[in-house]
C-alpha positions as CSV (number, residue, x, y, z in Angstrom):
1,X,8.5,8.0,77.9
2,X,12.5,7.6,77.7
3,X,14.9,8.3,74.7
4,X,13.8,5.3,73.3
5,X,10.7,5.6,72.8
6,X,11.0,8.7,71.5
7,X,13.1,7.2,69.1
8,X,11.5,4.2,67.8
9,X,8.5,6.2,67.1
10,X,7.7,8.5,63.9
11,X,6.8,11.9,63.6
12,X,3.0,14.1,64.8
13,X,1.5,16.2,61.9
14,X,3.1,19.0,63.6
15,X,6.4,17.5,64.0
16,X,6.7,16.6,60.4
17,X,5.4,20.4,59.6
18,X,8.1,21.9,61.6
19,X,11.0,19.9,60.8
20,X,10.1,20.5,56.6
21,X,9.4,23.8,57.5
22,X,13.1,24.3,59.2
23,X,14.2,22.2,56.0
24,X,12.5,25.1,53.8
25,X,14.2,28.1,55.9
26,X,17.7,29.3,56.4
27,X,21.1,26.9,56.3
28,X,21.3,27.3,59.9
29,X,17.7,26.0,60.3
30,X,18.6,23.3,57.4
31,X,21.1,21.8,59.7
32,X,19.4,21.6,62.9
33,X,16.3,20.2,61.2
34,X,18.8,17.5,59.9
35,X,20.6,17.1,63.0
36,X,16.9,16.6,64.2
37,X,15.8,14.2,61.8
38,X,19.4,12.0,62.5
39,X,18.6,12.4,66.2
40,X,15.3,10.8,66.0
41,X,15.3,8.1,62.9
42,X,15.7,4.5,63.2
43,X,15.9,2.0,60.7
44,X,12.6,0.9,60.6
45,X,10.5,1.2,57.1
46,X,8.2,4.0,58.6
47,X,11.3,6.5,59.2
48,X,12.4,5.5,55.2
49,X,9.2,6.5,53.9
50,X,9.2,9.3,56.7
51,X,12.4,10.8,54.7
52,X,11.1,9.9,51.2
53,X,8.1,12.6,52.0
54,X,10.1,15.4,53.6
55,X,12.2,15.0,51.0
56,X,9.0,15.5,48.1
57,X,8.5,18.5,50.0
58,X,11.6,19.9,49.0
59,X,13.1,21.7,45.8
60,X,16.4,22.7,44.4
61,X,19.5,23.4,46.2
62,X,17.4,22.3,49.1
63,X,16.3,18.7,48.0
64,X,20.2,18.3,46.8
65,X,21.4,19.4,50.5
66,X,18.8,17.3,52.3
67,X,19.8,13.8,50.3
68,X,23.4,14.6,50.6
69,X,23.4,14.9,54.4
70,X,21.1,11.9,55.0
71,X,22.7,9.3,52.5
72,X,25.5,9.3,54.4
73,X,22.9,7.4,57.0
74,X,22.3,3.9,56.7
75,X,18.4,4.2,56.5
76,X,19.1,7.2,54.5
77,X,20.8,5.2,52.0
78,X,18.1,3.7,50.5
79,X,16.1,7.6,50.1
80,X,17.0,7.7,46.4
81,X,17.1,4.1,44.4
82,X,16.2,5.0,41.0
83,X,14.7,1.5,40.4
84,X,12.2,2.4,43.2
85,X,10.1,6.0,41.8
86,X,9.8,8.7,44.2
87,X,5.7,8.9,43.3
88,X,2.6,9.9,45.8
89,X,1.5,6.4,44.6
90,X,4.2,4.6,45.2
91,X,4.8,6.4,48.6
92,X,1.3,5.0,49.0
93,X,1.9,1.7,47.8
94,X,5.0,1.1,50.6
95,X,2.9,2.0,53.1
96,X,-0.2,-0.1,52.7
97,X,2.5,-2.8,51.9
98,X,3.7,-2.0,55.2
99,X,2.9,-4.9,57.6
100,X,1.9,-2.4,60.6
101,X,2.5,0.6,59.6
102,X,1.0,3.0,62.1
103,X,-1.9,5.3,62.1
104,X,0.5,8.0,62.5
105,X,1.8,7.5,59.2
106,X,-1.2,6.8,57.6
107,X,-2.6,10.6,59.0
108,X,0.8,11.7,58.4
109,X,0.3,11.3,54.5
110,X,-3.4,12.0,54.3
111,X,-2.3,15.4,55.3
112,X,0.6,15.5,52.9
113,X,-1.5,14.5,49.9
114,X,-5.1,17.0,51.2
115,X,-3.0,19.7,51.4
116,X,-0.7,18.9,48.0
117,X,-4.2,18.8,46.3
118,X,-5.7,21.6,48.4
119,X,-2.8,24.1,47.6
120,X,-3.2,23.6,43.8
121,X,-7.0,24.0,43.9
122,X,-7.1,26.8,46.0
123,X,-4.7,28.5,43.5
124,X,-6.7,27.5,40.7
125,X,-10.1,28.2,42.0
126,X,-9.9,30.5,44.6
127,X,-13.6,30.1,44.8
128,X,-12.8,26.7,47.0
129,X,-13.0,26.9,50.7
130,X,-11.6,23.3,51.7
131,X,-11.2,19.7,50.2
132,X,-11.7,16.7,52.5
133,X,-9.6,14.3,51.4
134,X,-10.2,10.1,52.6
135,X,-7.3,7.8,51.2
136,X,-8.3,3.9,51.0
137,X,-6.1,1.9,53.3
């Protein structure tokens, strides 16, 4: 596989995990996750929706930091349009809207969503062991 491949492609479960993970963590692993992220992102509408999620996962300071660095991108740009909401549903929406959006993606936000849902039920009934979670595309 050369460099562009590995471009024009999105992210693995694990990727994405790692990169929001270094986004959570220190400044120093803030930048490289966003040096990362610039490294890797085209302009296609996978990597826009690709930023849109990392950037749910964020809070604070660190959601400020993360869409200050990337709007100076041109596919960044279009990460915070307040005329287009920054819902699970319409995150969901875009990407069944998508004309090939890839199965990547599509596992890439069942995960986000089973374990947004699995976090808050395992904190409110502990008694839960796991939630399998199927999304209609």
């Amino acid at each position: 596989m050369d460099a562009k491949d590995v471009k024009n492609r999105g992210l693995t479960i694990p990727e994405y995990i790692h990169i929001v993970n270094m986004l959570q963590a220190s400044e120093e692993d803030f930048e490289v996750a966003t040096s990362n992220i610039k490294n890797l992102m085209d302009e296609s509408p996978e990597w826009d929706i690709l930023l849109k999620l990392m950037y749910k996962e964020l809070v604070f300071s660190k959601r400020y930091a993360f869409s200050k660095e990337l709007l100076n991108l041109d596919v960044g740009s279009k990460l915070i349009n307040y005329n287009d909401p920054l819902s699970y549903a319409t995150i969901y929406k875009k990407i069944k809207d998508l004309e090939k959006a890839s199965v990547g993606l599509k596992a890439l936000f069942t995960y986000v969503i089973s374990n947004l849902i699995s976090k808050t039920n395992k904190t409110a009934y502990d008694f839960i062991d796991d939630v399998n979670i199927k999304i209609k595309w």
